[in-house]
C-alpha positions in Angstrom: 25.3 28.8 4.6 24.6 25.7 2.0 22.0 26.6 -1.3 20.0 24.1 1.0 20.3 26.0 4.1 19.6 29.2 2.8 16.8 27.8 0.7 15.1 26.3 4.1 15.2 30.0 5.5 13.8 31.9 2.8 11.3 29.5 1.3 10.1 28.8 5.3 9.6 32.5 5.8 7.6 33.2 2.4 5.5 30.6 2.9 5.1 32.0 7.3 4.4 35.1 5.2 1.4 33.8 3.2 0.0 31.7 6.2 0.0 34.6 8.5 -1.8 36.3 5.4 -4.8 33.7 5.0 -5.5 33.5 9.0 -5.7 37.6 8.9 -7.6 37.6 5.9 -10.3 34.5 6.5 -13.2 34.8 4.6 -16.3 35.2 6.3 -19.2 35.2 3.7 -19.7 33.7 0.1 -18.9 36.9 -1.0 -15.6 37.7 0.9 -14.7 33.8 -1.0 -15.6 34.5 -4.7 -14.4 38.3 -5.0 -13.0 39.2 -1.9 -15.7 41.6 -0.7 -15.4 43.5 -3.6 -12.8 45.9 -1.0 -9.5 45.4 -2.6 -7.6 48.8 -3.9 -6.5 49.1 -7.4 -3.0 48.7 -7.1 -3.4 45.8 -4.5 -5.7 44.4 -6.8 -3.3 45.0 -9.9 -0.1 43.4 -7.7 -2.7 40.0 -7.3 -3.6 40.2 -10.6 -0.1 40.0 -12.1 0.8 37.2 -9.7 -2.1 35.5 -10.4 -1.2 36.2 -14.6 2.4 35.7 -14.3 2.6 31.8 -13.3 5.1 29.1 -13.5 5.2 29.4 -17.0 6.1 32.9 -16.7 9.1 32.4 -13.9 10.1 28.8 -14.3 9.4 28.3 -18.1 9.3 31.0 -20.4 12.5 32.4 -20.4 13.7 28.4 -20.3 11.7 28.1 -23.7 13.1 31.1 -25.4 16.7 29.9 -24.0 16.7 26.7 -26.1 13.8 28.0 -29.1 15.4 31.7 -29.4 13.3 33.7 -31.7 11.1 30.8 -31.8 10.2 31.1 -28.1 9.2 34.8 -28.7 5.8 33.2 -29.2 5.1 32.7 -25.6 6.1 36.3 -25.1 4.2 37.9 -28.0 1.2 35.8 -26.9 0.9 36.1 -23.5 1.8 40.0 -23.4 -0.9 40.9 -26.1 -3.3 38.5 -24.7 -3.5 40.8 -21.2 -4.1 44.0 -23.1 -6.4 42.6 -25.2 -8.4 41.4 -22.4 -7.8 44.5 -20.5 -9.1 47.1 -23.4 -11.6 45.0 -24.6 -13.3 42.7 -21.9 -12.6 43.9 -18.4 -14.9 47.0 -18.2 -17.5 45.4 -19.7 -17.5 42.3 -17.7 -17.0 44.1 -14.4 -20.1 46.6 -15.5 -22.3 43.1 -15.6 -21.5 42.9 -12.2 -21.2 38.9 -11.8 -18.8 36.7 -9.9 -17.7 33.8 -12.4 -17.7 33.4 -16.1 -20.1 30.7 -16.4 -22.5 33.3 -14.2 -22.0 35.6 -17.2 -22.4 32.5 -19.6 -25.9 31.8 -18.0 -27.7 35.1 -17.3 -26.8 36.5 -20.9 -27.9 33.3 -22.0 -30.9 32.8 -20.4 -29.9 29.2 -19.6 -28.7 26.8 -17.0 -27.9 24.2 -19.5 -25.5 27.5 -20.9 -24.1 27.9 -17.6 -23.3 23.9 -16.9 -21.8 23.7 -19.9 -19.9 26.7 -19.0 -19.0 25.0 -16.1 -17.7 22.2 -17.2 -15.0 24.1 -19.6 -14.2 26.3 -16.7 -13.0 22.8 -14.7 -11.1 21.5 -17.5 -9.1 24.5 -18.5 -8.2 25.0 -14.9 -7.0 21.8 -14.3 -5.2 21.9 -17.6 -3.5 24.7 -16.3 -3.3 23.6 -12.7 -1.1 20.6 -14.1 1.8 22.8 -15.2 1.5 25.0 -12.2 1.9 22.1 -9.8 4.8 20.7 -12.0 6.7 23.8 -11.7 6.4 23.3 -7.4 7.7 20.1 -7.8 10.6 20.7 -9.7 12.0 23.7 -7.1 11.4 21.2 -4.4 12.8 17.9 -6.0 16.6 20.2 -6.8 16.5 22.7 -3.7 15.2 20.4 -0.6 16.3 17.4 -2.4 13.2 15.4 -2.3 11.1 13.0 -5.2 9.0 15.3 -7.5 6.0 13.5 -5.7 6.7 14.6 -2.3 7.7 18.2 -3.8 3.8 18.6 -5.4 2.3 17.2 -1.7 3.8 19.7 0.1 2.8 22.0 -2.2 -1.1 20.9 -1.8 -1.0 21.1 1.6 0.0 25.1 1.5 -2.3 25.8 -1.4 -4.9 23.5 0.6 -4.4 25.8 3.7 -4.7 29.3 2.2 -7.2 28.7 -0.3 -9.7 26.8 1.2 -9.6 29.0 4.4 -9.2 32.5 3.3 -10.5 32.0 -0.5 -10.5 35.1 -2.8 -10.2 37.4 0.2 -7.0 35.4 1.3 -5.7 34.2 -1.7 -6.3 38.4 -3.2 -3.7 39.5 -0.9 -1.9 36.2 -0.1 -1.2 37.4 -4.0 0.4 40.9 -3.4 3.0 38.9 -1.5 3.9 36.5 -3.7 4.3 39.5 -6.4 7.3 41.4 -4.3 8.6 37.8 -3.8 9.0 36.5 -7.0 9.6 39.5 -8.8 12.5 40.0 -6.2 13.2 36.7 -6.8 13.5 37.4 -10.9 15.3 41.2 -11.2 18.0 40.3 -8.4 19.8 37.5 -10.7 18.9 38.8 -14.3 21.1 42.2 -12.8 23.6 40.2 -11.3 24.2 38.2 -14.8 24.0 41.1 -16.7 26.7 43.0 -14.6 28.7 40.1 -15.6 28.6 39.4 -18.9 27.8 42.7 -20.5 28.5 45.5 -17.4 24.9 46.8 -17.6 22.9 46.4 -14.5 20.1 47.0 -16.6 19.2 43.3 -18.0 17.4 44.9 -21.1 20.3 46.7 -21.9 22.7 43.6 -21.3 20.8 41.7 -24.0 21.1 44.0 -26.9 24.8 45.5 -25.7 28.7 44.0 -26.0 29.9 40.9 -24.0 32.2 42.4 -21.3 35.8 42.4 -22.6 34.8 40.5 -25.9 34.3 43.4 -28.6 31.2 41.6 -29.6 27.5 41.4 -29.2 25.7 39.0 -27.1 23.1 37.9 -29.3 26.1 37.2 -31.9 27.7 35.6 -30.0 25.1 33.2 -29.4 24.4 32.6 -33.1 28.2 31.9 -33.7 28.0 29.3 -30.6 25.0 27.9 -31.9 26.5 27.6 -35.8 29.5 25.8 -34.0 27.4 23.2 -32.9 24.9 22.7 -35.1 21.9 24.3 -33.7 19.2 26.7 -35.2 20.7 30.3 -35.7 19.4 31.7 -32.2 17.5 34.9 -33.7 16.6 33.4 -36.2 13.0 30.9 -36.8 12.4 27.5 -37.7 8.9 27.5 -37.1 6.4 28.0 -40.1 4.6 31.4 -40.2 1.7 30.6 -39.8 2.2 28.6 -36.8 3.8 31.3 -35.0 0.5 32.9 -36.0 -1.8 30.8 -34.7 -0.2 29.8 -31.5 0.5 33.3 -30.7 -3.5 34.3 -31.7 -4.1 31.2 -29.1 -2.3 32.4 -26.4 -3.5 35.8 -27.0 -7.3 35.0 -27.1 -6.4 32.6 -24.4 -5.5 34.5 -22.0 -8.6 36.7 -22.5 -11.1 34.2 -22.0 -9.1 32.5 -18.6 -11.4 32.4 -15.8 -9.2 32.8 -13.1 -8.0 36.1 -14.3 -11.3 37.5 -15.6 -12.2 37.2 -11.7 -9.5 39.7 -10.6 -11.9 42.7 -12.1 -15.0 41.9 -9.7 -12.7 42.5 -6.9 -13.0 46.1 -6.9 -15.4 48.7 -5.5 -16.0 50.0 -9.1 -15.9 49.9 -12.7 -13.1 52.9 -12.6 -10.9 51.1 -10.4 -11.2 47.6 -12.3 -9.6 50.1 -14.9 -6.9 51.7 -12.7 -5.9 47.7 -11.6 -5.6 46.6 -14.7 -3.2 49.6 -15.7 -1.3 48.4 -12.5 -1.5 45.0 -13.4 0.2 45.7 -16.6 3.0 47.8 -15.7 3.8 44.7 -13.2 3.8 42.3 -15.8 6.2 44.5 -17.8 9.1 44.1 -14.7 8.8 40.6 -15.6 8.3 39.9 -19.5 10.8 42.5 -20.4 13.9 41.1 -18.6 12.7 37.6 -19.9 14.7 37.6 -23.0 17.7 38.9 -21.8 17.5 36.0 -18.8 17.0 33.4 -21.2 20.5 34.5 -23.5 22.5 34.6 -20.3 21.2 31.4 -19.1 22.2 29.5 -23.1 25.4 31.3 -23.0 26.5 30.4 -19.6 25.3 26.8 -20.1 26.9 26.5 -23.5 30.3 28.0 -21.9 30.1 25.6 -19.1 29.2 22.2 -20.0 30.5 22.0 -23.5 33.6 19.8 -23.8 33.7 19.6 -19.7 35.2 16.3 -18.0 32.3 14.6 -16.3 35.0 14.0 -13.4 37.6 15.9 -11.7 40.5 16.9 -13.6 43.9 17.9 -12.8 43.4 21.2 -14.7 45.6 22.8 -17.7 44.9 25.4 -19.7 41.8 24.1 -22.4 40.7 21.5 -19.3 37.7 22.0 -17.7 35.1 20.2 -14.8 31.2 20.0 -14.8 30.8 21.8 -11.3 29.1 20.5 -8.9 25.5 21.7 -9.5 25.7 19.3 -12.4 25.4 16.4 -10.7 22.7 17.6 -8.1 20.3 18.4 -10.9 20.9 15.5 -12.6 19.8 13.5 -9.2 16.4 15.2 -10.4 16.2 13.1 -13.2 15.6 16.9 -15.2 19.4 16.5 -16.6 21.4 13.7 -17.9 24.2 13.1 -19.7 25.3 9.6 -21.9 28.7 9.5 -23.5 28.3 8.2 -26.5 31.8 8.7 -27.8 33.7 7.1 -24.8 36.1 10.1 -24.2 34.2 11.6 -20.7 33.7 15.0 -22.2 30.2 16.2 -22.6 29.4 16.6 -26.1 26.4 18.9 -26.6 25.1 19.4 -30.0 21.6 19.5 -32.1 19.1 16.7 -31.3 17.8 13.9 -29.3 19.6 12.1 -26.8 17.8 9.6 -26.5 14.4 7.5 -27.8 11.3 7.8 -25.8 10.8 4.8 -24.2 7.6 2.9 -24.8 4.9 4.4 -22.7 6.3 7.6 -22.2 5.0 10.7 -23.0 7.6 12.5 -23.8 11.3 11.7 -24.3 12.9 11.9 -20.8 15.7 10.4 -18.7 15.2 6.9 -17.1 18.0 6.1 -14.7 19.6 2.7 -14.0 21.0 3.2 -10.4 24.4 2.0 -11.6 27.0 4.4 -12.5 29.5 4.0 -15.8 33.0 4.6 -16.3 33.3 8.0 -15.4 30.7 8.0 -12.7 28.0 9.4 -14.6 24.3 8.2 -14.0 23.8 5.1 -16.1 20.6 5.5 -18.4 17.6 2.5 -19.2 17.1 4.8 -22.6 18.3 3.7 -25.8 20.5 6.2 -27.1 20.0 7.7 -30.4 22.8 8.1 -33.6 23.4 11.5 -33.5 26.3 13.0 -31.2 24.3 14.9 -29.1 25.2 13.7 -25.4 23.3 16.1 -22.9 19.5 16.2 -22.1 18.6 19.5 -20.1 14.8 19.6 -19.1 13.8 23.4 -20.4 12.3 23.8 -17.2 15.2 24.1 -15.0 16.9 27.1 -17.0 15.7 30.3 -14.8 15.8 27.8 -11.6 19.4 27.2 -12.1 20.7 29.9 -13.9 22.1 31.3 -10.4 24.2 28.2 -9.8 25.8 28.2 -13.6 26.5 31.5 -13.1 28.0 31.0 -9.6 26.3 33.9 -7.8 25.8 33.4 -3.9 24.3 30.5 -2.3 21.2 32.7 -1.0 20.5 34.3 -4.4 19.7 30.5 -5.1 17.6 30.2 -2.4 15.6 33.2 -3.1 15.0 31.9 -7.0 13.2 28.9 -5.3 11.1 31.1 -3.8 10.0 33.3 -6.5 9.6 30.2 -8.7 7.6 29.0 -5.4 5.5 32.0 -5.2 4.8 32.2 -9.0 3.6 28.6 -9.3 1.8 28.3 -6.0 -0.4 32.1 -6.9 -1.6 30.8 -10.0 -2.5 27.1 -8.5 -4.5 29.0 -5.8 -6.8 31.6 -8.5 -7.4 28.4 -10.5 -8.4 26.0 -7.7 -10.8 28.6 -6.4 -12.4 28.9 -10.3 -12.8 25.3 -9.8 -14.2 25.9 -6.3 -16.5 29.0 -7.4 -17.9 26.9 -10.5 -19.2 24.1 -8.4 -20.6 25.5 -5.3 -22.0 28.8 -7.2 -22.4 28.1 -10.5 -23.1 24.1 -10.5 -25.0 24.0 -7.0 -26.4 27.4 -6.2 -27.3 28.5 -9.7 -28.7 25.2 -10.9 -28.8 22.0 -9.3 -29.6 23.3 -5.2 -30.7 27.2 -5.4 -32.2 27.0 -1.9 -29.0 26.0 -0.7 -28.1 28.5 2.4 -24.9 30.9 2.0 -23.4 28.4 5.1 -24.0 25.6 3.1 -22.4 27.3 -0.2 -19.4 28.5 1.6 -19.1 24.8 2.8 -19.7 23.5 -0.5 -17.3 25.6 -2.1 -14.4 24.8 0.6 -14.9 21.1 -0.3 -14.5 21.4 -3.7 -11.4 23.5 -3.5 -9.9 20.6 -1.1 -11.0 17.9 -3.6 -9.2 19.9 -6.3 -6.2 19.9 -4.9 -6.3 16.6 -4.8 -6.5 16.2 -8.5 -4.4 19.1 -9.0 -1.4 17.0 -7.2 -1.9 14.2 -9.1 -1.7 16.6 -12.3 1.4 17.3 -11.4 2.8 14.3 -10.6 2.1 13.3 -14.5 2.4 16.6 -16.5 1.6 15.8 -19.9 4.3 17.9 -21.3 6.7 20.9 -20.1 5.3 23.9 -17.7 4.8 26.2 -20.6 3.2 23.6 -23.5 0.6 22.4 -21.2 -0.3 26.1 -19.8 -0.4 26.8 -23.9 -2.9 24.1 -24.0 -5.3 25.7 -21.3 -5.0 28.9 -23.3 -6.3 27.2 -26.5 -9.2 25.5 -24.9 -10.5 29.1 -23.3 -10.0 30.4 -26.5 -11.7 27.7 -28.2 -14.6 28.2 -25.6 -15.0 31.1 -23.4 -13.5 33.8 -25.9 -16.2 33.8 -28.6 -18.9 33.3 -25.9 -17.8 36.5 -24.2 -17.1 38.7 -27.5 -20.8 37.5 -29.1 -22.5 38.2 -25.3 -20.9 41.7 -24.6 -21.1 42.7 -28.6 -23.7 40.9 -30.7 -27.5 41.5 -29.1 -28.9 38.7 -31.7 -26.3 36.3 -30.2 -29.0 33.2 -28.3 -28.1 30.7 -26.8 -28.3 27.5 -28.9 -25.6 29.1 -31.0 -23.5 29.9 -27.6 -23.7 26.6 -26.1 -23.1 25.1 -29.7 -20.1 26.8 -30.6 -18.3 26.0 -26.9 -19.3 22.4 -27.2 -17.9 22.4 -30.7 -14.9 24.5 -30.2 -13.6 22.9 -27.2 -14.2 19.9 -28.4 -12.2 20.0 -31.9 -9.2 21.6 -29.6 -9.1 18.7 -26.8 -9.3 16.1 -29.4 -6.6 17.7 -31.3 -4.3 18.1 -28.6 -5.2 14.7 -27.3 -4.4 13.0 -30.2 -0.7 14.4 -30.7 -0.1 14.5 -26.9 -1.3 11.3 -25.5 -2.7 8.8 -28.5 -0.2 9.1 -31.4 2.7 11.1 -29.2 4.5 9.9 -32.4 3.1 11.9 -34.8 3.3 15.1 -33.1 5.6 16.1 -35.9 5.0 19.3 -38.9 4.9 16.8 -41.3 1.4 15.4 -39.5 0.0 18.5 -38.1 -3.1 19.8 -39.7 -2.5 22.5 -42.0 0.9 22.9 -40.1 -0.6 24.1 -37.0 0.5 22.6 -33.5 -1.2 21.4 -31.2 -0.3 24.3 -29.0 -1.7 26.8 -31.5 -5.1 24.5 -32.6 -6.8 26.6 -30.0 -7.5 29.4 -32.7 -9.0 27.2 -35.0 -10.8 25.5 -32.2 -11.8 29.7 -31.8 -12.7 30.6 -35.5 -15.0 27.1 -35.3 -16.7 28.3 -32.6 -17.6 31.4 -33.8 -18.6 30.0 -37.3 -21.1 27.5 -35.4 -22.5 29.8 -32.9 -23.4 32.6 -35.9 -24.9 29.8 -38.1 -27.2 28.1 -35.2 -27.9 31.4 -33.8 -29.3 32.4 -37.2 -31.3 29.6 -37.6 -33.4 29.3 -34.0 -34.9 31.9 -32.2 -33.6 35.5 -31.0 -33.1 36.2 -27.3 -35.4 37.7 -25.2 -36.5 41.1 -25.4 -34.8 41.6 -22.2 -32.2 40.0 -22.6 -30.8 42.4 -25.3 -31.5 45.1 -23.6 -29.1 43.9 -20.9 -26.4 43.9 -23.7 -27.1 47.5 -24.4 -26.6 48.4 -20.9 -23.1 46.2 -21.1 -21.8 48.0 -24.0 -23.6 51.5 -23.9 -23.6 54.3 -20.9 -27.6 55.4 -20.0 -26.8 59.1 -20.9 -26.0 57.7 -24.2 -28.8 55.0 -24.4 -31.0 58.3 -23.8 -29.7 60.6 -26.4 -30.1 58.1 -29.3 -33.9 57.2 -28.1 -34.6 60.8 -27.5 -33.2 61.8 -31.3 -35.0 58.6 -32.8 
């Protein structure tokens, strides 16, 4: 059967699979919708919760990053990893212990303030579609090269399976919807990082295949791939490039980040108690592991496979010899994606891949990308509108497309491909859903209920809430229809706005009693705002610029997010000192947060 073919099957019956799912599991109540009755088992709840974690960025991008950064790319890694155990040790107990559904619910009762929770609200909407965007890229690209459609139509079909399960089944559905999507795409991810790593190093363990020999060779992988690199004039591949303290602060981003997302905060309210909201998120954890430990070893089979295959290959079919070699086949479908190209700048039909640019972004564009002609040139290659630039680099590969088509470089069987689609489906489409339902949550409960309609029936909130998750997948579509940047850069960029907002609000409400709320609401206006400006202007106004040389301080725009975090923090202790403490009550509540009764007891009893 065809990659297409067997594609078709498995994709059809995963998403069967999550259908049947969201009909079973309908919600029936605002509560079944926003926490999912608060019924689901720990280790159900820690299989949703790493789906819900480990997005598009995690199966489609990451590895794709650390392939063409190396050492650099660890950042994403470091980041994200320390980022879930931060928020599981720190935040989770004490956030499932407060008992409420949303974070902008906690944001307004422990800040005794609607205008708290709005504001809350509003953060909670941008960072999820910030996030939303990448997720909704990553479905269009496994659509556009596996069913051979446009990007656009890709993202729409998409919608309209995110559309179906999260707007009927909500948290409930989506909850275990979730556990499915886990055993897919971690299928999806083990089955060809064991098959490579039989190959090129005889382990079947992929963590074992990074660090051992190449098969037959007498030398190390990860050498090897330095020497490769040093041949053609790229960065050693473990070594770094980027400045210290910008692997610092985009890794304290990512980190902070990913404590202060909404959509997994969520996951811990799901639970009967506070003890299981524990036992999940040991679950969760040792999930995410399967995944973010065969990462790195994914991403060096993928560059050395690539490298091996496409350097110095004809473009066309050759008659063979001994030093003569083809571009296969799965070449030239990926680059009718528009997500590879090659130009031949030297005239000789051999692909020449090497340090740098291929090209000049074209005016307009956001990013430097491949803008096809229609014609074809001498050696039947895709004919380029971009001007190409001096240096002899001749291929552009989209870093998105490494894990997608790291089964087809390395020729494994057809349906292996087809069941990388899936997991990458399952991975992007489990994230989309948690995100759109924070979006859903914060305008019927937070926005409506909470503050602008409180007598609003439970009917009328569980219709309100199923509209706004329909009208966000509308905007989620057209999100990722025009990404601003690739899967795992714009996820980075929703990290650094919750950690320039949500992060310090939560730390100061759980751990600081004389924390108010002018200094909470002034520190997420101020925090949030510094980031999105920052990332704004390198990103969309002066795409330019967004160079070292122009960076504040050095620091990207994918790590701004912790000084977007230490700026909150510094307002909201300044204002909080200068205007009134909160009510009596009020800190009390953030004893009971932080500090068991019996314990509460024994210190009043000895005062």
């Amino acid at each position: 059967m065809s990659i297409q073919g067997w594609t078709f099957l498995i994709v059809g019956l995963s998403f069967a699979l999550y259908i049947g799912i969201a009909l079973r599991a309908r919600a029936a109540s605002t509560k079944e919708f926003y926490v999912a009755g608060t019924g689901v088992p720990p280790i159900a709840n820690g299989m949703a919760t790493a789906a819900d974690w480990m997005s598009a960025a995690s199966f489609i991008s990451m590895a794709g990053l650390i392939s063409f950064l190396g050492y650099d790319g660890s950042v994403y890694l470091m980041g994200w990893t320390g980022g879930y155990v931060l928020l599981a040790l720190l935040l989770a107990p004490y956030l499932r212990k407060f008992g409420k559904f949303t974070v902008p619910d906690f944001i307004g009762d422990r800040y005794y303030s609607s205008g708290a929770r709005v504001v809350a609200v509003f953060c909670a909407i941008f960072i999820s579609f910030t996030y939303v965007a990448g997720q909704m890229r990553g479905v269009g690209i496994v659509f556009s090269r596996f069913l051979e459609v446009p990007i656009g139509t890709g993202v729409l079909v998409g919608m309209a399976i995110v559309f179906f399960y999260a707007v009927l089944g909500g948290m409930k559905g989506i909850t275990y919807t979730q556990v499915a999507q886990y055993c897919v795409l971690i299928f999806a991810y083990m089955v060809p990082a064991i098959f490579i790593s039989l190959m090129i190093s005889g382990h079947a363990i992929p963590q074992l295949g990074l660090g051992g020999e190449v098969a037959g060779a007498g030398v190390a992988l990860l050498d090897r791939l330095d020497g490769l690199h040093e041949q053609l004039g790229f960065s050693p591949y473990t070594g770094g490039s980027r400045a210290t303290i910008d692997v610092f602060f985009i890794t304290a981003a990512l980190m902070v980040g990913t404590a202060g997302l909404p959509h997994v905060i969520v996951r811990f309210y799901t639970v009967p108690r506070v003890r299981d909201a524990r036992s999940s998120v040991g679950w969760a954890l040792l999930f995410i592991a399967l995944l973010y430990t065969t990462a790195p070893a994914v991403a060096a089979f993928a560059r050395v496979n690539l490298i091996e295959t496409v350097e110095g290959a004809h473009y066309e079919e050759t008659a063979g010899g001994e030093n003569e070699r083809s571009l296969p086949a799965w070449f030239r479908t990926w680059e009718d994606t528009g997500l590879l190209a090659w130009v031949d700048k030297d005239g000789d039909g051999r692909v020449a891949y090497r340090s740098g640019a291929v090209f000049a972004a074209r005016e307009g564009q956001r990013k430097v990308a491949p803008v096809f002609t229609g014609e074809r040139g001498a050696h039947g290659e895709r004919l380029l509108a971009n001007e190409p630039t001096a240096n002899r680099n001749e291929l552009y590969v989209d870093r998105d497309i490494m894990v997608l088509a790291n089964p087809e470089i390395a020729r494994l069987p057809n349906w292996i491909v087809g069941l990388v689609a899936a997991g990458g489906l399952a991975a992007a489409l489990s994230t989309a859903a948690g995100l759109l339902l924070v979006v859903s949550s914060a305008v019927s409960h937070d926005l409506l209920k909470r503050s602008l309609l409180p007598s609003i029936t439970e009917a009328g909130e569980l219709k309100a809430a199923r509209i706004s998750a329909a009208l966000a997948v509308c905007v989620a579509g057209y999100l990722g229809v025009h990404p601003p940047g690739f899967v795992a850069e714009v996820v980075a960029f929703a990290f650094g706005l919750a950690a320039a907002s949500f992060f310090p609000a939560i730390i100061m409400g759980i751990f600081w009693r004389r924390m108010n709320r002018e200094g909470a609401v002034s520190g997420m206006l101020v925090g949030i705002g510094f980031t999105a400006a920052y990332i704004i202007h390198f990103k969309f106004v002066r795409p330019e610029d967004n160079t070292p040389e122009n960076w504040w301080l050095g620091i990207s725009p994918e790590g701004i997010g912790t000084v977007g975090m230490l700026i909150n923090f510094a307002v909201a202790a300044v204002v909080s000192r200068f205007t009134p403490p909160p009510p009596e009550q009020v800190q009390e509540l953030v004893e009971h947060i932080r500090i068991p009764k019996a314990a509460r007891t024994s210190a009043r009893d000895d005062g």
